[in-house]
C-alpha positions in Angstrom: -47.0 -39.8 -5.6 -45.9 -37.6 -8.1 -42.3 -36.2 -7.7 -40.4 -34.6 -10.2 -36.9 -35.9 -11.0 -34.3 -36.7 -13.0 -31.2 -38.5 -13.3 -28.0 -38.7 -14.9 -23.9 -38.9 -13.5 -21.1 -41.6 -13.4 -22.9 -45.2 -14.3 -21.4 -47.0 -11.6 -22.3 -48.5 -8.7 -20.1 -47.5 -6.4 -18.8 -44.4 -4.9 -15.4 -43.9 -3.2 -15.0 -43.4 0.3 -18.8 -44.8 0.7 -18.6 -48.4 0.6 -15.6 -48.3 3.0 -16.5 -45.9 5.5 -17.2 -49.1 8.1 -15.3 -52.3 8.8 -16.8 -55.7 10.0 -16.7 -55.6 13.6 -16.1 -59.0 15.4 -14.8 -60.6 12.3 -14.7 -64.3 13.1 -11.4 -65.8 14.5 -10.0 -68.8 12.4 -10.9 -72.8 13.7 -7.8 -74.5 14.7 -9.6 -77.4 15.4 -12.2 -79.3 13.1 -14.5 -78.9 16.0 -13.9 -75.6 15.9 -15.0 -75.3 12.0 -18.7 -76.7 13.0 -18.2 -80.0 10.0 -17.7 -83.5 10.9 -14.1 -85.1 10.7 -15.7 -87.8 7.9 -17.4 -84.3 5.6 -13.4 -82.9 5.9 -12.3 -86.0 4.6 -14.5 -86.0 1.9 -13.6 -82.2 0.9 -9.6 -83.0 0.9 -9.7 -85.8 -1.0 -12.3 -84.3 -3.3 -9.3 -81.7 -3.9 -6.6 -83.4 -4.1 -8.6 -85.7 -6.7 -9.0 -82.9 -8.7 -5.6 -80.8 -8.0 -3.4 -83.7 -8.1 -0.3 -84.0 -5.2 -0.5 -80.8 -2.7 1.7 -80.1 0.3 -0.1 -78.9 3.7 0.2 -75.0 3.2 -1.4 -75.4 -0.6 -4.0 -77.9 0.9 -4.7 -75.3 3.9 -5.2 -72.4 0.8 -7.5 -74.7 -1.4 -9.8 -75.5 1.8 -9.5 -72.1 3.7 -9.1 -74.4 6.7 -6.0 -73.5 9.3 -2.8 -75.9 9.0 -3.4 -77.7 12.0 -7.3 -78.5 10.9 -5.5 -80.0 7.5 -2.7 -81.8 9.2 -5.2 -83.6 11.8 -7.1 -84.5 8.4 -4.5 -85.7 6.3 -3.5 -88.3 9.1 -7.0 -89.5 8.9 -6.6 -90.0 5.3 -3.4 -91.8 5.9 -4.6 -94.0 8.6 -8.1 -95.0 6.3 -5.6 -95.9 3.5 -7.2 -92.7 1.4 -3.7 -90.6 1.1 -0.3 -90.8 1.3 2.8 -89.0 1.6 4.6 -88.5 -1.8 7.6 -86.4 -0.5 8.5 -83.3 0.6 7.8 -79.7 -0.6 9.3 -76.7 0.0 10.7 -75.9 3.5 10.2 -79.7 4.0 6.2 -79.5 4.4 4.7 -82.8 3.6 2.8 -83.7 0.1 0.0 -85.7 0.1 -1.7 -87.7 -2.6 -4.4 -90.5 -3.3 -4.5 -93.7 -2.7 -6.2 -95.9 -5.2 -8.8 -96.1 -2.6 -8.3 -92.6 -1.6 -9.3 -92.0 -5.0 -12.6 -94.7 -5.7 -13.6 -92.8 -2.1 -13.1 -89.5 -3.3 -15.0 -90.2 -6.7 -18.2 -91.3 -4.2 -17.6 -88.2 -2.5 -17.7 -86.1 -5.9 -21.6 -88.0 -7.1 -22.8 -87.3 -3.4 -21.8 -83.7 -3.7 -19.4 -82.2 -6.4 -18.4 -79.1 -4.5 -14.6 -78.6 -3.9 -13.8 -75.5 -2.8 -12.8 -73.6 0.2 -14.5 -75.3 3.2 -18.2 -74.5 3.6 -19.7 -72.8 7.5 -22.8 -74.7 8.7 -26.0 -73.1 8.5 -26.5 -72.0 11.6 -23.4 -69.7 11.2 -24.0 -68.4 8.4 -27.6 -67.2 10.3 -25.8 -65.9 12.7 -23.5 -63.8 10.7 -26.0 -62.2 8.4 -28.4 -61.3 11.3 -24.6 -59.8 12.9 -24.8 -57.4 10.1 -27.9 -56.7 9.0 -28.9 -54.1 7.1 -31.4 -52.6 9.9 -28.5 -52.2 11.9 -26.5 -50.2 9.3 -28.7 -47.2 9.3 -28.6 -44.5 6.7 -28.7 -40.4 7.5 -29.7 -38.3 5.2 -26.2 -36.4 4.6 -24.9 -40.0 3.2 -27.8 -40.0 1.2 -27.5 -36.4 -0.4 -23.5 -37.1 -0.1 -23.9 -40.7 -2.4 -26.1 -38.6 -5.3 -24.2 -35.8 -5.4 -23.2 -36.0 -9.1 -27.1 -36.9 -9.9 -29.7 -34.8 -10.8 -32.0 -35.7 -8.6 -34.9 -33.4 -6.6 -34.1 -33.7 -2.7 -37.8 -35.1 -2.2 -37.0 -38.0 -4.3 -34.0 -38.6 -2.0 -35.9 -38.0 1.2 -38.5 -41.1 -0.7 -35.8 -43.8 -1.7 -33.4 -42.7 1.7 -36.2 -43.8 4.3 -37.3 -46.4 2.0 -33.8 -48.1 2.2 -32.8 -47.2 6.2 -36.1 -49.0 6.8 -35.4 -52.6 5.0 -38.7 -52.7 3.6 -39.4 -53.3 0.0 -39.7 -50.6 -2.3 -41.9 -50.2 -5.5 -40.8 -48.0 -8.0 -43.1 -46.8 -11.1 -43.2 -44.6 -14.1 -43.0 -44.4 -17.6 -39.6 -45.6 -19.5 -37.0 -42.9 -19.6 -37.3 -41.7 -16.4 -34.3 -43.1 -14.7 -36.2 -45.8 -12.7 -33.4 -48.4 -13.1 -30.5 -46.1 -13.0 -31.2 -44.6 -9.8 -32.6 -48.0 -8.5 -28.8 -49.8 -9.4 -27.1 -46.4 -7.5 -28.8 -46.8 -4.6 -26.0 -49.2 -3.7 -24.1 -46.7 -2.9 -26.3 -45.5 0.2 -25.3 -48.9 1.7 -22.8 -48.8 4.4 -20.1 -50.7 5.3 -18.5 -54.4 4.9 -19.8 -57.6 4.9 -18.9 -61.0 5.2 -20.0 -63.8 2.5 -19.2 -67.7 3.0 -17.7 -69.1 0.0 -20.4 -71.5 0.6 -22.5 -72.9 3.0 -23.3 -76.4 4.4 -27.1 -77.3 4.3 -28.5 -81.1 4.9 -24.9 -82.1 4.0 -24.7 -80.4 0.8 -22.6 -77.3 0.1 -24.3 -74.5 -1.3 -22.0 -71.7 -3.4 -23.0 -69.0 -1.9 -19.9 -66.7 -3.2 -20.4 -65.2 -6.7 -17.6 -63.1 -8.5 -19.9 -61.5 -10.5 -22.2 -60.4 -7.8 -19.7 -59.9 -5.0 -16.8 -57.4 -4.9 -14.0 -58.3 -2.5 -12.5 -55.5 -0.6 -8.6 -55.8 -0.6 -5.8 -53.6 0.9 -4.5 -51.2 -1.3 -1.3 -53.0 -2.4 -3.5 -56.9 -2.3 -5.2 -58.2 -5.6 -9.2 -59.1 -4.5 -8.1 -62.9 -4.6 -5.6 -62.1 -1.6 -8.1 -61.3 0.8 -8.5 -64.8 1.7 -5.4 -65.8 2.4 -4.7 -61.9 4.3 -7.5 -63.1 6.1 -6.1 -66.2 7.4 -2.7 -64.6 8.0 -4.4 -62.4 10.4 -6.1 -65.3 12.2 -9.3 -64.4 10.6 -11.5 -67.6 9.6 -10.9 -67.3 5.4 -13.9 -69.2 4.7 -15.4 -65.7 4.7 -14.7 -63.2 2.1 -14.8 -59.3 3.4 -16.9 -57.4 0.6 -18.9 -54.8 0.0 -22.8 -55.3 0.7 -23.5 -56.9 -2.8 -26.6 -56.0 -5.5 -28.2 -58.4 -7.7 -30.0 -56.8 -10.7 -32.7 -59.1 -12.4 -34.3 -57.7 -15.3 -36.5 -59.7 -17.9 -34.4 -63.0 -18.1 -35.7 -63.8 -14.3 -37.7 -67.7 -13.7 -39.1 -68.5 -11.0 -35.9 -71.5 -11.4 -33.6 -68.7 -10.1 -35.2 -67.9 -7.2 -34.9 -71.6 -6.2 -31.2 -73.2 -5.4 -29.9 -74.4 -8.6 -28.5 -78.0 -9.2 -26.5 -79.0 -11.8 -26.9 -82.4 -12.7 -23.4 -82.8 -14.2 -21.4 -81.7 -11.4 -23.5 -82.1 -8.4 -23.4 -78.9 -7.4 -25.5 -76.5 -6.1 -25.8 -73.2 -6.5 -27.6 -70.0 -4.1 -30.7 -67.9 -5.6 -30.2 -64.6 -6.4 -31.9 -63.5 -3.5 -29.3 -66.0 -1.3 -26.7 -64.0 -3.1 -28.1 -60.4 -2.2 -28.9 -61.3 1.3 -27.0 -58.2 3.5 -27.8 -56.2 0.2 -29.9 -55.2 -2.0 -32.0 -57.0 -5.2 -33.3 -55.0 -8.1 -36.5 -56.9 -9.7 -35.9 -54.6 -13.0 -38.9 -54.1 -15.8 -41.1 -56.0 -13.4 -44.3 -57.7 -15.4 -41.6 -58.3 -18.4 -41.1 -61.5 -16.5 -41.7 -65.1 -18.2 -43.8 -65.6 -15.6 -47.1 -63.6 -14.2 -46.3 -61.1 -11.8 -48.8 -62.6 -9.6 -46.7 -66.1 -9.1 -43.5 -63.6 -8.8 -45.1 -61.3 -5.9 -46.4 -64.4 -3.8 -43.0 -65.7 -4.1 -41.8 -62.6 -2.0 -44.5 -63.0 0.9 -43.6 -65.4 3.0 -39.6 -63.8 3.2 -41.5 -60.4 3.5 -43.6 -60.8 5.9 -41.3 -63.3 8.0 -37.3 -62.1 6.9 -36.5 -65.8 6.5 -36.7 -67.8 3.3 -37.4 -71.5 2.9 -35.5 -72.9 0.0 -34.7 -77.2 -0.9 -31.8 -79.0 -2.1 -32.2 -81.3 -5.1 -32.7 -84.5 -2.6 -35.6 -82.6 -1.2 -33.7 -81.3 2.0 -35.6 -78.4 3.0 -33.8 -75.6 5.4 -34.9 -71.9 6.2 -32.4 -69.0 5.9 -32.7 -65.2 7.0 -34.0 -62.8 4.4 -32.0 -59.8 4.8 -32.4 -57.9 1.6 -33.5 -54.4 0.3 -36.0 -55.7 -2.2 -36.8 -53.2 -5.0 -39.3 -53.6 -7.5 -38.9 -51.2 -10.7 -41.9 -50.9 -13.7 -42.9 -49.0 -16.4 -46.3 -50.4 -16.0 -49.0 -49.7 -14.3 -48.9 -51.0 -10.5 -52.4 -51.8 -9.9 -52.3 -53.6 -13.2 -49.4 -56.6 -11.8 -50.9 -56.6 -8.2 -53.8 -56.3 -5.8 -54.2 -54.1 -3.2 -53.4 -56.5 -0.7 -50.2 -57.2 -1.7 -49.1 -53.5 -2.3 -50.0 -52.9 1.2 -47.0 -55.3 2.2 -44.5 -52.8 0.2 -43.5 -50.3 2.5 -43.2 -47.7 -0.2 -44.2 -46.6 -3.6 -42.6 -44.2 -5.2 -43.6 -42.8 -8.5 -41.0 -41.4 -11.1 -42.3 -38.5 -13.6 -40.5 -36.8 -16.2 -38.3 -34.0 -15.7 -39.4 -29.7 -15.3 -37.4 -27.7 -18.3 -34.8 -26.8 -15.8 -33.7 -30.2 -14.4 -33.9 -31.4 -18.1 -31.1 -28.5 -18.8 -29.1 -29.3 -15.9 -29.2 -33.6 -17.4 -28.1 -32.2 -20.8 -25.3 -29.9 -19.2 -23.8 -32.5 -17.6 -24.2 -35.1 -20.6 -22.4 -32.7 -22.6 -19.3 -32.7 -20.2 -19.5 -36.6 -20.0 -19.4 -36.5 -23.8 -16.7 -33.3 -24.6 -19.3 -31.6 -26.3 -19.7 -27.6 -25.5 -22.3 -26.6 -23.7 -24.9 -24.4 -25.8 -28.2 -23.4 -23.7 -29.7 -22.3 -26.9 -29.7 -25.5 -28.5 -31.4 -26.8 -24.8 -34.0 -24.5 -25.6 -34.4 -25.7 -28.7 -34.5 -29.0 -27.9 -37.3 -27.9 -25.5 -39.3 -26.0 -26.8 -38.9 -26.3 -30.8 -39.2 -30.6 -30.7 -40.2 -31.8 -27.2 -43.2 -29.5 -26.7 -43.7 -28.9 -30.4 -44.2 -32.9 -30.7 -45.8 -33.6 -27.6 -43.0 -35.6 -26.2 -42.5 -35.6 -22.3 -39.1 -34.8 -21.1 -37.1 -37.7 -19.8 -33.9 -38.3 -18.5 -32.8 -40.7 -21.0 -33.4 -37.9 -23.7 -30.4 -35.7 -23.6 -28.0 -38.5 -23.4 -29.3 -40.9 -26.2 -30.0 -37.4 -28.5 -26.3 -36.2 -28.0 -25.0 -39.4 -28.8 -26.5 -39.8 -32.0 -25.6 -36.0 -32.7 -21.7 -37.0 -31.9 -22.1 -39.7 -34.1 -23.3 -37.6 -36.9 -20.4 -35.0 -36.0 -17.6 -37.9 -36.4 -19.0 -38.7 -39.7 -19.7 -35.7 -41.5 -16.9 -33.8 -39.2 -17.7 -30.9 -36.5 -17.0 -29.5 -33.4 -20.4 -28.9 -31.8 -24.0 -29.8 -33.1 -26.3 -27.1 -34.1 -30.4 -27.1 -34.7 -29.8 -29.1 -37.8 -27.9 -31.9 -36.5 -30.1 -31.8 -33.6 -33.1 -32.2 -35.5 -31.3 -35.0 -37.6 -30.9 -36.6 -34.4 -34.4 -36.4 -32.9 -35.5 -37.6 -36.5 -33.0 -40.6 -36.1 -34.1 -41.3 -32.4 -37.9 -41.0 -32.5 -38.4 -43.0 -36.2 -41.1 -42.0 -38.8 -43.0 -45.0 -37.5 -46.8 -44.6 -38.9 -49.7 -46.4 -39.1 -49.5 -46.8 -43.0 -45.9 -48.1 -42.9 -47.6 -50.7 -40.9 -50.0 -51.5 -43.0 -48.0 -51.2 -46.2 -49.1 -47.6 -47.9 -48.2 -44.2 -47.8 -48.1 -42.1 -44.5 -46.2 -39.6 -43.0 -46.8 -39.5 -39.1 -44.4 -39.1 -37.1 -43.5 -41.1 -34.2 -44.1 -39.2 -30.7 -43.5 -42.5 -28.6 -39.8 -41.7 -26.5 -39.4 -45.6 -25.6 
């Protein structure tokens, strides 16, 4: 394929007015019963004591916050504890609520607990709901038109037949594969198309696997969506005011960006030896969402090993993935996969397994006038005026001069180095001499003699 198309607006990933169009529908009412939650009376044990080991004396309403788990579930727990000889009452709180510490057997008990599994956090959902909650709002079921999609990339520059490649490409679910040489905007556009994705979701704080809770929510991958007036760490307990099961944390659908730094490890659940924890893959973490396999082949791995990782889940929408004890478990794969290069495709897989992605979609470097348009806009990002001369310039009197494509990362790095060179030497505006200073500065005098130690003078015509 070879549309034209550029890039450049706001670098972030989310757009207002987009990601909250929709609400969770049906959002699941909160257990009153430990029946009710789908865990055993003995794992709610473990998980109370296992917090109050590590919080210290807690009355009923901070034990119900800690565990996400309704009053009554806690209060029908604690007298367990109590009548096991595990816990104790040490008083009373505020509003004469109970408080509730260890036993020394409480505590020997909740030290076994902690080596068989060191989570202690708001009370995991079994497997088998959190199945049934991503499939309730999967992505297929969102659907995308294309006036969100032109709506979402309105402050881009973007040609609308790139738009009509990316907007089917994520309505449909299937994996996309997205090539070119650097500088064309590949990864920016590829972390923005979060923005097409509509709606709310719901992410367990963790899940319960084989026995063993899996963190499933990340703070650094998943944003929270509170009220107005609410901090994000309120949502929970909002939740749970509203009889809302708080074990479940309302967000927007979440993307996971892995560059270079990805192993194979990470695609795995991670265990940490220390705490006995484990810990979701990224692509556990971007399930309802999207994940972004950035400067694919840069890897530490062959691409190869990476793409028949992606297979089975591809071709299936489920995922099998093993705890550290060897507990294996399936979950639904229900992810936007995108795959962004600057290499060549058929060089990092066969034909057979490019047939699996649904769409490839190639990104070239910009026409004269969406490369004006880029630099117009840069200049308003950056308070610098606007000259269309000095585009021209730019254009014609360097790029085509030198033999160096036009790409969308060009007008922003170039200005930046020229408003650099204007808050040193002083300035209002660059000209054709600063502007040449900054092409110099940007492209290097890199030449085949400075390599080999003598005397050359050939300039660099290599953009990244």
């Amino acid at each position: 394929m070879n549309t034209k198309n550029n890039t450049l607006g706001v670098d972030d990933l989310t757009q207002p007015g987009l990601a909250n169009e929709a609400h969770v529908e049906s959002l699941p009412l909160r257990p009153t019963s430990a029946e009710e939650t789908g865990l055993s009376s003995l794992y709610l044990a473990d998980l109370l004591s296992k917090i109050l080991l590590e919080q210290g004396v807690l009355d009923l309403h901070q034990l119900s916050r800690r565990s996400a788990l309704a009053g009554s579930v806690v209060e029908a727990i604690c007298h367990l504890l109590r009548r096991e000889g595990r816990a104790e009452v040490r008083g009373q709180g505020e509003n004469g609520v109970l408080r509730y510490g260890l036993t020394e057997l409480g505590r020997a008990a909740a030290m076994e607990a902690l080596a068989r599994d060191g989570y202690a956090g708001p009370a995991p959902v079994p497997l088998e709901a959190y199945t049934a909650r991503v499939r309730a709002q999967a992505l297929s079921d969102a659907g995308i038109s294309r006036e969100r999609v032109i709506s979402a990339f309105a402050d881009t520059v973007i040609e609308p037949a790139l738009l009509d490649q990316l907007g089917p490409g994520l309505h449909s679910g299937r994996a996309m594969f997205i090539h070119g040489e650097p500088g064309t905007g590949k990864s920016y556009i590829a972390r923005r198309l979060v923005r097409l994705l509509p709606g709310e979701v719901l992410i367990p704080h963790a899940i319960l696997a084989g026995g063993k809770a899996v963190r499933c929510f990340d703070p650094a991958v998943h944003s929270p969506l509170a009220p107005p007036d609410e901090p994000p760490n309120a949502v929970s307990s909002l939740l749970l005011a509203q009889g809302h099961d708080p074990r479940f944390v309302r967000c927007r659908r979440p993307c996971v960006v892995a560059g270079g730094e990805l192993t194979m490890e990470r695609l795995e659940i991670q265990y940490d030896g220390a705490t006995h924890i484990h810990q979701a893959p990224i692509q556990l973490l971007a399930n309802n969402g999207m994940l972004v396999i950035d400067d694919l082949g840069r890897q530490r791995m062959p691409p190869m090993e990476l793409f028949n990782r992606w297979i089975v889940p591809l071709e299936e929408r489920r995922d099998f993935l093993a705890l550290a004890n060897g507990y294996h478990f399936s979950v639904p794969f229900d992810v936007a996969l995108v795959f962004s290069t600057n290499l060549d495709p058929l060089s990092l897989a066969d034909a057979a397994f490019l047939r699996r992605i649904g769409y490839k979609i190639r990104f070239a470097p910009l026409e004269p006038d969406a490369y004006r348009q880029v630099w117009a806009l840069q200049c308003r990002e950056s308070g610098i005026p606007f000259d269309p001369t000095l585009v021209d310039f730019v254009i014609y009197e360097l790029h085509a001069r030198l033999g160096v494509p036009l790409l969308a990362c060009h007008p922003r790095d170039l200005l930046g180095l020229a408003a650099d060179h204007l808050r040193y030497w002083g300035g209002e505006a660059p000209d054709r001499e600063v502007l040449a200073w900054a092409w110099q500065t940007y492209f290097g005098d890199f030449s085949d003699s400075d390599r080999q130690g003598g005397d050359g003078n050939t300039s660099g015509r290599n953009a990244s």
